[in-house]
Each structure stands twice: as C-alpha cells, then as structure tokens.
N, C-alpha and C positions, 0 to 999 in steps of 0.2 A: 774217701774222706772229703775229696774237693766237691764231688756230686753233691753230698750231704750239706755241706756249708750253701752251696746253689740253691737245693731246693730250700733253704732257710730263709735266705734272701730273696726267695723268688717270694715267699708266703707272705715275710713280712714287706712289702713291696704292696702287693695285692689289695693286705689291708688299709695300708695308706692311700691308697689309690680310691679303695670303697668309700673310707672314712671322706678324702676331701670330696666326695660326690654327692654321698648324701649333706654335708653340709652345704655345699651351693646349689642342691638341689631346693633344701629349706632356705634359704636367702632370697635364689632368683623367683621373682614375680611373671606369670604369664604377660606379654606385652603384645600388640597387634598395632597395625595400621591398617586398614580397611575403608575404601572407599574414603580415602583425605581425610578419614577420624583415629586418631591417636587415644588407644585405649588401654588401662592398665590396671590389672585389680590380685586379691591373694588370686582368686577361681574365676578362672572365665573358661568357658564353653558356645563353643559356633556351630549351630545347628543348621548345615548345608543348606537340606531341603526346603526347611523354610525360610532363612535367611534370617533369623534370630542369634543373636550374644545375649548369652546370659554371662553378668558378672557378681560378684561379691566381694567384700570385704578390701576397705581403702580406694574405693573407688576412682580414677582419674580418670576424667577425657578432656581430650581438648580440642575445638572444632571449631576454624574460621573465629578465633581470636577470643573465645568463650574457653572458660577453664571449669570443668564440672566435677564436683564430689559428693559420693554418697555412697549409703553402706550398702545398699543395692541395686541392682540395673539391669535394664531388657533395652536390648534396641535390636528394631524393628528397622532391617535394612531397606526392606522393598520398601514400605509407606517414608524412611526417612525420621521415625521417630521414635523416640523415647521416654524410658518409663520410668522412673527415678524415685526411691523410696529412703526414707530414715535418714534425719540429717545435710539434706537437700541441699547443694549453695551453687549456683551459677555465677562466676564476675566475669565481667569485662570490664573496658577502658570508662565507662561512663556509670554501669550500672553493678548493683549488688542485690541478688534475689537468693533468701535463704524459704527451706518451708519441710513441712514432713514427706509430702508426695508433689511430684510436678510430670505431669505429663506434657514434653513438650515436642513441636514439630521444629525440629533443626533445620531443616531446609529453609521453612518461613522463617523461624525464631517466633514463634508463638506458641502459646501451651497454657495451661491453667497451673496452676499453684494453690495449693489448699494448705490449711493453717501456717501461714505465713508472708512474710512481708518484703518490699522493694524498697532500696537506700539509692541514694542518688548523692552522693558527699555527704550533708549531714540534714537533707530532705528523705522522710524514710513515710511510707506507706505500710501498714499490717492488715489482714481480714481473715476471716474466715477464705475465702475464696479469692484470688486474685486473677485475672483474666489479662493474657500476657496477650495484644493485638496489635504490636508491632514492636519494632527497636525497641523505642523508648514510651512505648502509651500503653496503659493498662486501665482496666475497668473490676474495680474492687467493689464487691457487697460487705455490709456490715464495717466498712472503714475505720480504721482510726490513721490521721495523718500529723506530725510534727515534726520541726527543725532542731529540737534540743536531743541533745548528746548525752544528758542522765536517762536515767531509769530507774522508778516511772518518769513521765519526761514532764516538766516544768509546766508547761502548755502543750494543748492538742485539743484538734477537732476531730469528732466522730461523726459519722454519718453514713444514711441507711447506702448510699452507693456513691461512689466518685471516678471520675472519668480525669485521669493525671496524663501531664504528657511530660515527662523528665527534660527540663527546660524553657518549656512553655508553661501553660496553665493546668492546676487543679481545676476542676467542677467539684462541688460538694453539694449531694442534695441534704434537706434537714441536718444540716450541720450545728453541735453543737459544742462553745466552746468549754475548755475544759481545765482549770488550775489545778495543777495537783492531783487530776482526775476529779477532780471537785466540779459538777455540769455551773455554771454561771450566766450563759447568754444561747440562747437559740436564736439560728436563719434560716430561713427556709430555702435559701440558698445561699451560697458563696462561691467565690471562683477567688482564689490564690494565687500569686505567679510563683515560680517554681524555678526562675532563672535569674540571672544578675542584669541583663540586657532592661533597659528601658522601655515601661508598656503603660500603658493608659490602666485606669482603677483608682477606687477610693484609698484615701491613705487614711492611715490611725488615728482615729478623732484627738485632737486634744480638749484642754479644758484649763480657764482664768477665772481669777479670782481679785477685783479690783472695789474702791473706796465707791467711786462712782460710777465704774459699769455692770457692778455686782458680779453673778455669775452669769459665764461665759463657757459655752460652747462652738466648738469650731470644727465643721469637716469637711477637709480638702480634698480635692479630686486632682489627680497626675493625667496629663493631657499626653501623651506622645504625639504629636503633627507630626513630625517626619523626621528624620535620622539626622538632620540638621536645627531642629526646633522641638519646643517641650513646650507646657505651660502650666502651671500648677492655681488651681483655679478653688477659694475656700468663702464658705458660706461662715459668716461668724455672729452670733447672734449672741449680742449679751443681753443682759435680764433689765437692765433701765436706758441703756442708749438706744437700742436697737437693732436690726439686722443689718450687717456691713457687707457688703460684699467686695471679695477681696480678690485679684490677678498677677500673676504674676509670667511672664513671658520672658524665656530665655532661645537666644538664636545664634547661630556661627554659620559665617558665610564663608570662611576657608578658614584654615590652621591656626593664624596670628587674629584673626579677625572676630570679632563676637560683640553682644549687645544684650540687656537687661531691661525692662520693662517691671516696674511696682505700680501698682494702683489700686485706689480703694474709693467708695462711696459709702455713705451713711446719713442718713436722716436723724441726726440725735436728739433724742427727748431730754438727755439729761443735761445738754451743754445749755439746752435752751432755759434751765432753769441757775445758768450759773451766772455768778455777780458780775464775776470778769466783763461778760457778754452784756448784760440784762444794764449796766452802769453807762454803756454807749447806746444802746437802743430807746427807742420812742415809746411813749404807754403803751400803745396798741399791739407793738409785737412782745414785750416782753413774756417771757415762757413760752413762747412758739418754738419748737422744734427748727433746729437750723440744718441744712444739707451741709455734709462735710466731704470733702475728698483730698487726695494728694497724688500726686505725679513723678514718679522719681524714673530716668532713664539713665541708663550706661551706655554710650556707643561708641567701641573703636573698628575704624576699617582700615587694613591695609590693602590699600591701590597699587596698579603695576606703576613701574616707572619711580620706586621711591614717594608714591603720596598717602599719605595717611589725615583721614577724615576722622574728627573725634564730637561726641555729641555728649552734654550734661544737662538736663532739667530736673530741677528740684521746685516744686511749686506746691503749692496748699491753699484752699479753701481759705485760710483764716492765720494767724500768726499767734495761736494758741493751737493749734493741729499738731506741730513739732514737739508742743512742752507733752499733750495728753495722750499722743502717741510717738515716744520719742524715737524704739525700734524698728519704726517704717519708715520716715523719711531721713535718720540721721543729721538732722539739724538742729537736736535738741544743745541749746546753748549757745550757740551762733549768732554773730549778729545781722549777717544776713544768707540769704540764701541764694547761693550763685549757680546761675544758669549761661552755659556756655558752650559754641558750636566753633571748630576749626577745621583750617584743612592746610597740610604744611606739605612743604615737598623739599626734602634734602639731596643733594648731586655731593663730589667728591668737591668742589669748593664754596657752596653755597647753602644757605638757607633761606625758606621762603615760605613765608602764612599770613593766611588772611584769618582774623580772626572776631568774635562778637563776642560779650561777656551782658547778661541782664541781671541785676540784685534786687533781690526784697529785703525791703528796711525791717529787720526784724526788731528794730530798735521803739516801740510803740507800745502803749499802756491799750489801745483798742485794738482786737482781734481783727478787728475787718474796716482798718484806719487802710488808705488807699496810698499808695509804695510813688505817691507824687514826685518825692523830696530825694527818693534815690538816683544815685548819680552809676550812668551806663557807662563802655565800652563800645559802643560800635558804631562804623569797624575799628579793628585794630590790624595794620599791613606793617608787616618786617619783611627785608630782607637783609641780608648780612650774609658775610665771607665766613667761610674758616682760615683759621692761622695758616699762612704761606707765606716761605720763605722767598726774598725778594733776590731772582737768580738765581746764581751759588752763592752768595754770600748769607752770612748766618744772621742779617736782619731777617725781622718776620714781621707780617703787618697783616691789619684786625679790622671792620667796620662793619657799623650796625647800622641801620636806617629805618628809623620807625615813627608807624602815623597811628595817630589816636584819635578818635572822636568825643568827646566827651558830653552826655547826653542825657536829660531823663524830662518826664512828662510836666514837671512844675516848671517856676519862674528858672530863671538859667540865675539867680543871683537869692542869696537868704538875705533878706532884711532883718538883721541884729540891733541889738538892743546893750547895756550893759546894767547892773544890777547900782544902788545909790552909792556904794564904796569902791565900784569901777574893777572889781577883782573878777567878776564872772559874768562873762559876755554868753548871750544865749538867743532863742531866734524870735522875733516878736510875735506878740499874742495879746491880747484884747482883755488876759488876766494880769500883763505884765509879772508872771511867775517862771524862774528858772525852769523850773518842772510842768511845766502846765500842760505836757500832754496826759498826765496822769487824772488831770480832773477833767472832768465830762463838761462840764460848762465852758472850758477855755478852745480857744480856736487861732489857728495860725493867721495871724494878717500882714496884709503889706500894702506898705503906702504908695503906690505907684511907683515909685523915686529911686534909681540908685545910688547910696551915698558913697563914695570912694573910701573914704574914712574910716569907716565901720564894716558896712557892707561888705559878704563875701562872693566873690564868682565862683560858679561850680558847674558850667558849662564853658566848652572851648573845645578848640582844636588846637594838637601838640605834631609838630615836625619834628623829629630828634634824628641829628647825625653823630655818629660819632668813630672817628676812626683814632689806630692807636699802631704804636710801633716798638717794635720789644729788639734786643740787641742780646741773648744771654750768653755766657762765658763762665767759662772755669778759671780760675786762678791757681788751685791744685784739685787733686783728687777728693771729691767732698766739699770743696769749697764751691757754689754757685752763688753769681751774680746777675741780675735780672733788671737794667735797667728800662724804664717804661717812660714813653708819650704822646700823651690823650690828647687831641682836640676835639671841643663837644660845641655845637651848635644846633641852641633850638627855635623854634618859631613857636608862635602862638598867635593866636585869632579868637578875642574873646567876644561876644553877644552884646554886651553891654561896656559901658564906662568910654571915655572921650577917648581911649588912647588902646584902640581894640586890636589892633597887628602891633606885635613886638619880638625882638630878637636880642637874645640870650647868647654869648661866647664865651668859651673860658680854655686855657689848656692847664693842664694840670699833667705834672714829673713825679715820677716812682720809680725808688731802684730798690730792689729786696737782696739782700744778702743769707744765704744759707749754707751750714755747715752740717759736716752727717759723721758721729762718730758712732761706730759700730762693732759689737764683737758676737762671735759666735759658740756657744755652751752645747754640751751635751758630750756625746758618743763618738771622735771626730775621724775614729778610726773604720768601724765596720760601715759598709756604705748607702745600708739603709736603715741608718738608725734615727729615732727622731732625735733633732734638734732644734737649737730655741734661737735667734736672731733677737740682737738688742740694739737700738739703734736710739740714741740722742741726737736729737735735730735743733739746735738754737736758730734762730730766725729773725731778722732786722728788717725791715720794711718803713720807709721814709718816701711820704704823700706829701707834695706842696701844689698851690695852685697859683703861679706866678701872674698870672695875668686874667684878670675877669672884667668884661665888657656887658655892663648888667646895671641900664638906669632904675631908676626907683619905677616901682609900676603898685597899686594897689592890690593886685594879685603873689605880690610878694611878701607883705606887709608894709610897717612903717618903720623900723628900724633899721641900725647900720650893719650893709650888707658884710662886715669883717666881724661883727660882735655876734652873729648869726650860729648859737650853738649845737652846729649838725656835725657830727660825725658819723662816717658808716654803721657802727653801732645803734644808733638811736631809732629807736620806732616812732611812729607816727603815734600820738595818744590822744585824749580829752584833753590835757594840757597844751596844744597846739592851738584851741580854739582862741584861750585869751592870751597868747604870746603875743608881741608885738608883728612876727613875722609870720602873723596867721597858720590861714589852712588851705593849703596848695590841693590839686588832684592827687597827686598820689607823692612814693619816694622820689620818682626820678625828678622832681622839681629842685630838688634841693641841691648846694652845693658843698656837698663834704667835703671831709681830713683835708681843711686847707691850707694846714702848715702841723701837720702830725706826724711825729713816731713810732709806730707799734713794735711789741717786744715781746715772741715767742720763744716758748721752748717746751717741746716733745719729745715724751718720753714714749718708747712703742717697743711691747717683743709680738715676734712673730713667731707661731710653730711649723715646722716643719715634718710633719710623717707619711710615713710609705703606705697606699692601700695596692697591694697586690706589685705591677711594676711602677706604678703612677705615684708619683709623690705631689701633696695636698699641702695647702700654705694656707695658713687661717692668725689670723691677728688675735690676739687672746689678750691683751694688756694696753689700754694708751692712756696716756696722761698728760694734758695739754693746760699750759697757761697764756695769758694773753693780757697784754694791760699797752694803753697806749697812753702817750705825752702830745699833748695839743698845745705846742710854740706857742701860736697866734691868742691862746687866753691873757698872755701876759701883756699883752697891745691893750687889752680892754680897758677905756674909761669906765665904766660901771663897775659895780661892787663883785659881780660873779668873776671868782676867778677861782677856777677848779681845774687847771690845766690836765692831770692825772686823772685819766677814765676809771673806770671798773675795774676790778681785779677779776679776770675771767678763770675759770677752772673746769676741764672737762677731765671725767674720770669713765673709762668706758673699761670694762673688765669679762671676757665671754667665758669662763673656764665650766669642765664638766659639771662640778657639781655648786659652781658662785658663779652671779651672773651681777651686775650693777651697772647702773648708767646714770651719771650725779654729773650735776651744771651748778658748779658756784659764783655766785656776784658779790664781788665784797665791794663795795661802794666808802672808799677813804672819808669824803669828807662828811659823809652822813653818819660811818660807821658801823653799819649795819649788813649783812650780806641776804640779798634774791637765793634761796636753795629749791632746785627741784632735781632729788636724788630719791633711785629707786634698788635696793639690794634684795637679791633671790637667793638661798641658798636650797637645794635638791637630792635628791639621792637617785641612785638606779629605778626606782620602784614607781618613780613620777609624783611622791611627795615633795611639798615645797612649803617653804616658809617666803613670807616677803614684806619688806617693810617700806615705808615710802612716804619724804615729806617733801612739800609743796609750801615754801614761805616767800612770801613776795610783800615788796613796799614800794607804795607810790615814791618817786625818786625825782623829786624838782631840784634844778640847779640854785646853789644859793639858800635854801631853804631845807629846815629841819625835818626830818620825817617824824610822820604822827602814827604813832606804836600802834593807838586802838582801830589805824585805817586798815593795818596788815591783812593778808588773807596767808594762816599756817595751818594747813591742814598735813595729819597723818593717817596715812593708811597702811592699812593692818591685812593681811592676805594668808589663808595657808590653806594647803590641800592635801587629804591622806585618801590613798590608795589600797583596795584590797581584793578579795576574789570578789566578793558580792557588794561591795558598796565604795562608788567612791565619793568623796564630800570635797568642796572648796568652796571659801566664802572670804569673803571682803567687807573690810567697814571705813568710812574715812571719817575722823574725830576731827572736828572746826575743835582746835583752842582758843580761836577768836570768836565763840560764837555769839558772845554778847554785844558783838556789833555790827553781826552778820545781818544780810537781809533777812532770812527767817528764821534766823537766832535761837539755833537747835545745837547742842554738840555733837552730837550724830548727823552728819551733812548728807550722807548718803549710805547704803548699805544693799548687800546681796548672797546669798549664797544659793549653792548649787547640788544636789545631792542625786545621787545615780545609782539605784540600785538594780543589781544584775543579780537575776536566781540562776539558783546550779541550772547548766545544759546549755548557758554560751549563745541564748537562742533570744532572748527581748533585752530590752533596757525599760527602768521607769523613772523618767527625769524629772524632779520637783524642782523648780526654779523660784523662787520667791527674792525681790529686791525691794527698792526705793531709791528712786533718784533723786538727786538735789531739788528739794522744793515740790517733788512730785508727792504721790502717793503710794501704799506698800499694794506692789501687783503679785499675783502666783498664779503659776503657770505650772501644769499637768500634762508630760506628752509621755503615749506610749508608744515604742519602737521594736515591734514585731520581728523576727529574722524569718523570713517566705522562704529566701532562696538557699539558705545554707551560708550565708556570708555574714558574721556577727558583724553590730553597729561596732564602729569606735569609738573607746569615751570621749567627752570634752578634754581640752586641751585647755592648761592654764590661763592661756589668751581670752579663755572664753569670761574672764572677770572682766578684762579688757571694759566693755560693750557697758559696761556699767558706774564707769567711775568718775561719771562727768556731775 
C-alpha cells in the first residue's frame, strides 16, 4: 500500500517537474555575449566554422553604446559585420537611424542604410540610400531633409544628394524647398547648419513695406569671427531710397565685459525729394539724393583692480535719421542725442570717475542745422567717500567732490530777446520770431554784447563740494531717527559777464523720522509654507537751509533768492526760460526744500515661498504717497503762495496673473491730477489684456492750467496665444487730438502676428505699426528651425519698442 501511494507521488511529481520545463523552456530567449556584443533574439544559431550568428525574431544587440533591433540578423564575426533586415533601428546617445536593410561595419560604425532615414533630435534625413561614413556624417542619394516633427513635415528640402554631419553642416545639391510637399523655390545648392553652436551663413531673408521706402528687401549674412566676436552683416535695398547697407558687430572680452557696434549707410533718393530737407537747402541741391548714416555703440569693460570703462555714441547723419528710422538708432523722440565715454574705479571707501558726455540738439526744424548751441560735459571728475562710520561711534559721514566743464562750439552766452508783452523770452534772430528756427529764412544772431539782464550763460566751469554727516538712532523697535548735515560749496568760473569767478555756500539740516508697523498672514505653523509680510512705514522728513552765502550774480537770475520756487521735486522745463531765476546748467545749481516738510506713508506685502530647500521673497504689493509743506512760501511778498506740493501716488502691484504700475500727481491748487498708470491682467497661457493712460498738464505756479494744452493718451494692448498663431497689438488713442501737433486720434499703433505651422520647426512674423507722426511700416521675417531648436515667440515686451 505504501509502495503504491510512492509510486503515485513519484509520477505526479514528474509531471510537474516536465510541465514547469517546458514552460520556461517557452519563456527563456537564447542570450550570448560574444566577442563584447550582447545578443538576444527568439532563434539564434552560431555557426563555428565560419564564424556566423544567425538570429530571428525580436532582435536585440547591443555594442559599444549602440542598441540594435530588427526582425532578422547575420553577423559576420571574422569581417566584424552585420547584416540587418525588416524593421531596422540603430540608437545611440546622439543619433537615431531606422531603415528596411542596413549593412553595417560595427568595428568602423559605418554601413549603408537603404530605404530609410537618420534623426538627430528633431533634424531627420530620409533616402532611398543612406551612406553611414562616420559617427555622425552620412552621404544620402535621392534626400529629403527637415526639422519638423509632423508628418508629412511642414517644410523640407529634397535633393539629388546631401552630405550631413549631425552638428555641423548639411551640403544639399539641387535642393528644392518644399511646403507641405508643395516644390516652391530651387538651389542649386544649399549648406544648412545642423547644430545650435554659432557659424557664419546667410540668414532668412526678410521683407518691408513702407509709405516712402516702398518695398524692401533685406538679406543678412551671420559672420562668426571668433568664439569671442560675431557680426551680422545685411544688404537692404528698398525700392525708392535705395541700397543701405547695414552692420552690426557684437564682441566680449571676458564674462562681465561686452560691446555693440550698429551701423548703417544709404544714399537716399527719397529723402532727397522730402520738404522737411528740400525747405533748408539752396536751388541747386534740391532733389539730390542725400548720404545717410548713423552710429550707435555699447561699450562696458570690466578692468582688474575694480575699474570699469563705459563707452555710448549715438550720432546720425541728419536729425530726421531717428524720426525715419526710429528702430536703429533709438532716439526717436529725444531731445537730444547723448554721447558718452567713462572710466570709474571703486575701492571699499571710495569712488572715482573721470568722465565726458557730447549732445546733439535734436531740438531743430532743419535736418542738417549744426549742434553749435549744444551745451557739453567735458570733463566731468568725481571723487567721493562711501558712508563710514567715524570710530566706534555711530556718527557716519559722506562727501562728494565734483568738477564739471561746461562747453560747446557756439558763443559761451545766448543773446535773448523778449516778445512785446514781456511773457516769452526766446533767442535772437534777424525775424525776431519765438519760433524762428522753423522758417528757413530766419537766422540766429548776436550782437557782440553780453547783457547781464537778459542774456543767458551756458558755458563755465562748476567745482562742487559737498560733505554730510548722519547721526541714526532708534528710540524703540521700528522707530528710526535719522538726523542729517550738509555743507555744500561751489565755485564757478564763467567766460563772460564782469563778475566771472564766484562762490556759492549754504548748509542745510534734515532729520527723517520712520516707523515700521508689521504683521505676518498665512500658514504660521507648518515651516515651509508660504506667507505674506505686511508692513506700514509712515515717514517724516523735515529739510531747512539755515544759512546760504549766495550774492546775486546774473547766472542765477534776478529775483529774490528766498522766493526761489525749487524743491527736490521740480524739473527743469521750458518754463525756466522766462522765470525770473532763469536757466542754470543743469539741477545741481539750484537750491532746494529750503524750509520743507515731506509726509510719507508705505504700504508694502511681501511673499514669502519655498522652491525646493531655499525660500524666495519677492514684493508683490506697494503703495506709496508723498506730499510735501514748503514753510518758506508763507515769507513770500508776491502773490504765489502754494506752500502744499503735489499729491504723489505710487501703485506698483506684481501678482501672477495682475501686474500695474500707476504714478498719480493731484496738484491742489490747480486741481487737476498728472496720471501715468499701466494695468495687465494675464493667464497661464501668455494671453493678456492691458490698459494704460498717460495725462499730463503743464503746471505753472500761481497760474491756471489750460485743459486743451493736456497731453491724455490711452493705450489699449492685448495678446492671444495658441498652437499655431499668436497675435498682440497695441493702439494709443490722443483724446486731445485736436490740439495735438498732428492732430490724429490714433497717435500711434502696432500689432504683431506669429504664425507657427504644425511640426514646431519656422515661425512667420508680420509686424506692421505707426509711430507717432511716422508712417504705417510692415515688416516680413521668416524663422527657419536648421538645428532642432524651435524659435521662441515674442514676448509682450515686444509692444514695448512701439509706444512712443
């Protein structure tokens, strides 16, 4: 009986033993390693004598960092090579080659490839034939080559043979290109780059569309000079100005160090027939063609030892160059054009620069009126301390020392004039007309003579000292007290008038008082959570100038130096000319907040959130007012008495999807308030909306403002984003336009449209605007992808460039 139950056990035993054998016999795949090739298929077979595998079915090998599949396979151990049929794909780390048959030599990594094609990211080659003759370089018959990721692909070039090097450059002979498969344009050759790295070639032609340069065509060449320098160099040939030729030269001489080079020349036929021009020239040149060019450089160098060299020249042919091409030299709108070279050097207590500034008046009715009357800069020499504390004691103390030249090619003095009702002083002319450089017949004159009276100087030289001494303290937590005192002394040396060296003193006391009340919102327990920081800052600040050593001199005007309405606030305007206290060199002449109170208060949060261990603190909210009390108005014998400044307003707001930045002026005694506020609101998607108004009013002390002088402009902005198209455009509506210079309600306008076709591989940007007073320009670029690397769209900034 027990034998019986044995032999039971022993049988059924057996079968389970057969059954798990032949299932892992069906499971496990033959697998080899052979000479450092890892091979694995359903059937393979190793033919000793000759040194042949044959495999089949799921094909894997993998050899020196190549991973191979295919439905069938011979390799040939003695030659080193392989035979590879149905469903073909070789990858590596750089490359991806699929094809029906690929005979290849694994020792070299070369081999041929037939019907099928080579990808490199999203650079892909297909042929009839492919010729694999190294790593990365093949030699393809019957070619087709593209960077788009659809199929059929967007664009492509075919051609009878191409010689690729995966990173370097395509060859294409008889290339032809191809929309859609659609043939469009034949070359008879082309060379494409194939990599992201920097290479000399033609770039994608654009194309304009302008009032008076007609149609344009433009095609740039990319220079690579050397791994430190480029220069992108373009032929632009419009259809009534003529051929421009155009440079542009960028260089880096170390890491923080680099420089820009713009330049252009043109012979234009069309300017030569414009009024602007044709109204200052002589019979005989009118309609001659005028040579044009402009000059625009960037230069920053950082020097060892702390010294940085800075270089700026903006210059033009003509002072109509900026208005007709206003996105190359960036000066369209400016009143002059500043040219300026420095070289500073800062230590842990000092600072030190010598520096030159040259201007063009761009303030002139004739293009090619000569920059006499401009007033220079050079040199200009600073040195100055930084704040250091005197000891151990908690005084700290300050001083600046600076020399100015002040210089230009005309008289060093403007012989003035004033108008029969004594309200508007202007510079004499031989038409005795405020405006007289506007008419062609009128001319600047001068009588020999400088009158002290009238007469302005606008040459000299300025010595300015000024040291200061600060004392701060807390009284509690949050409470800071900051009292301050300035002494300033300057010199001057002017060209003209009896009384040419003169010396200016004055001290002037400030104590600021500041308080910080703050709480903290959000999450207070888990300890990387974000939270929000709120902090109210009220702020007292009280400026006197107890003592000022300052006789009457004609360079200062002729009224009384205590009725003098400057405060820190005030700009320099057209309205300075006929003040009684004239028109000095610049702000430092003046003697502000000489008996004022300013009265802040800040509102601010800040966020706080974690990226990874690092927590990020970014201001998202402030809200700032400001209004000062000017004591000393109430001393005034004359009628002005406006003691109460402006009411200032700053609204600055960054959050993800609202962004604003609003400056309000409420002017009490006029009643009116300056706004220049800009609101964006956006989504994920890089749609936006934006609004934005610009109102400003002439603002004389004592005196009404005139409604119809305003300048209120709104601009209107939005951008919608999608897979293939994205749009944004801009327009700024004058509501003042009826008293505007060219008294259009549309002051300006632009929009911008980008369409991208399936495969991620071109862009084609229409750009078409009008700037204020200009004319409607459009502009054609197309943006190829050569190397696999899609462009990126415009960025809303890009309205920016147009809203002047």
């Amino acid at each position: 009986m027990l034998q019986r139950w044995f032999i039971k056990v022993l049988f059924l035993f057996s079968l389970l033993s057969l059954a798990t054998s032949l299932t892992y016999a069906q499971e496990q795949q033959p697998a080899a390693k052979i000479q450092g090739i890892l091979m694995n298929a359903d059937e393979m077979f190793r033919d000793s004598v000759n040194e042949t595998i044959e495999m089949s079915g799921n094909i894997q090998i993998v050899y020196q960092g190549q991973h191979i599949k295919a439905d069938k396979a011979r390799v040939l151990l003695r030659t080193k090579r392989a035979e590879l049929f149905g469903n073909v794909e070789i990858v590596d780390t750089k490359t991806s080659i699929k094809g029906d048959q690929i005979f290849l030599d694994y020792e070299t990594n070369t081999g041929i490839i037939y019907n099928g094609f080579v990808q490199s990211g999203l650079v892909r080659f297909s042929g009839d034939r492919l010729e694999k003759i190294g790593d990365s370089e093949f030699l393809v018959s019957s070619a087709d080559y593209t960077a788009c990721t659809n199929c059929p692909s967007t664009w492509s070039f075919s051609g009878t043979s191409v010689r690729a090097e995966m990173g370097g450059y395509a060859y294409i002979k008889n290339a032809i290109l191809r929309i859609s498969d659609v043939p469009v344009f034949w070359f008879p050759y082309l060379v494409v780059p194939l990599k992201s790295d920097r290479q000399s070639g033609l770039l994608t032609p654009g194309f304009e569309q302008s009032d008076t340069g007609g149609f344009t065509l433009m095609q740039p060449y990319f220079w690579a000079i050397s791994r430190s320098s480029d220069a992108t160099i373009t032929a632009k040939n419009y259809e009534r100005r003529g051929l421009k030729g155009m440079l542009e030269y960028r260089y880096m001489l170390n890491d923080e160090s680099s420089g820009t080079l713009n330049t252009a020349v043109l012979n234009d036929k069309a300017f030569g027939e414009d009024p602007r021009l044709n109204a200052f020239r002589s019979g005989s040149a009118v309609g001659a063609p005028l040579e044009r060019w402009f000059v625009r450089y960037q230069h920053y160098y950082a020097m060892p030892d702390d010294v940085v060299a800075r270089a700026q020249v903006n210059l033009a042919s003509d002072l109509q160059y900026p208005k007709d091409f206003p996105f190359e030299t960036d000066n369209y709108g400016d009143s002059a054009m500043e040219n300026r070279i420095s070289v500073t050097k800062n230590t842990k207590d000092t600072h030190a620069s010598i520096d030159a500034s040259y201007y063009v008046n761009m303030l002139q009715s004739d293009p090619r009126a000569n920059n006499d009357d401009a007033v220079h800069r050079a040199p200009e020499l600073r040195y100055s301390s930084t704040q250091k504390n005197i000891g151990e004691t908690n005084f700290i103390y300050f001083w600046d020392l600076n020399y100015v030249n002040f210089s230009r090619a005309g008289n060093s003095y403007d012989d003035m004039a004033y108008t029969a009702d004594g309200k508007t002083k202007y510079v004499k002319n031989d038409c005795n007309l405020p405006n007289w450089s506007d008419n062609p017949s009128c001319h600047r004159t001068y009588d020999g003579s400088y009158d002290s009276s009238i007469d302005l100087i606008r040459t000299g030289q300025r010595l300015d000292f000024r040291p200061a001494l600060y004392y701060p303290f807390q009284i509690s937590d949050g409470f800071d007290i900051v009292p301050i005192l300035n002494y300033r002394e300057t010199h001057y040396n002017f060209n003209v008038g009896e009384e040419q060296s003169y010396v200016r003193r004055y001290l002037r006391t400030s104590i600021t008082s500041r308080m910080i009340f703050s709480g903290i919102y959000g999450d207070l327990i888990t300890p990387k959570s974000t939270r929000y920081k709120h902090e109210v800052i009220p702020e007292v600040v009280y400026t006197n100038t107890p003592w000022i050593q300052q006789k009457d001199h004609p360079f200062f005007g002729t009224g009384p130096l205590n009725e003098a309405p400057y405060s820190s606030r005030d700009g320099i305007s057209d309205g300075d000319l006929t003040s009684p206290y004239g028109l000095q060199f610049d702000y430092q002449d003046r003697i502000y907040d000489r008996n004022l109170v300013t009265f802040g208060l800040t509102n601010k949060i800040t966020r706080k959130e974690w990226v990874g261990d690092r927590p990020e603190y970014q201001q998202i909210a402030s809200l700032k007012l400001l209004q000062s009390y000017d004591v000393s108005q109430q001393d005034r014998s004359n009628s002005t008495r406006e003691p109460w400044s402006d009411l200032m307003t700053i609204l600055d707001v960054r959050l993800k999807n609202f962004q604003t930045y609003s400056i309000f002026d409420y002017f009490p005694y006029q009643g009116v308030t300056n706004i220049s506020s800009r609101v964006r609101v956006m989504n994920d998607m890089g749609q936006f909306g934006q609004v934005g108004l610009t109102q400003q009013y002439k603002i004389t002390p004592g005196q009404s403002v005139v409604q119809s002088s305003r300048t209120e402009d709104y601009t209107f902005a939005a951008g919608f984003v999608s897979p293939y198209i994205n749009l944004m455009g801009q327009i700024v509506y004058d509501s003042n336009w009826q008293a505007a210079k060219f008294g259009k309600p549309v002051k300006s306008w632009a929009y911008i449209a980008q369409f991208k076709p399936p495969g991620d591989c071109w862009l084609v940007t229409l750009i078409q605007d009008q700037v204020t007073g200009g004319e409607t320009n459009t502009r054609l670029n197309f943006e190829f992808t050569f190397d696999g690397n899609p462009k990126p769209p415009l960025q809303p900034e890009a309205l920016d460039q147009f809203g002047f």
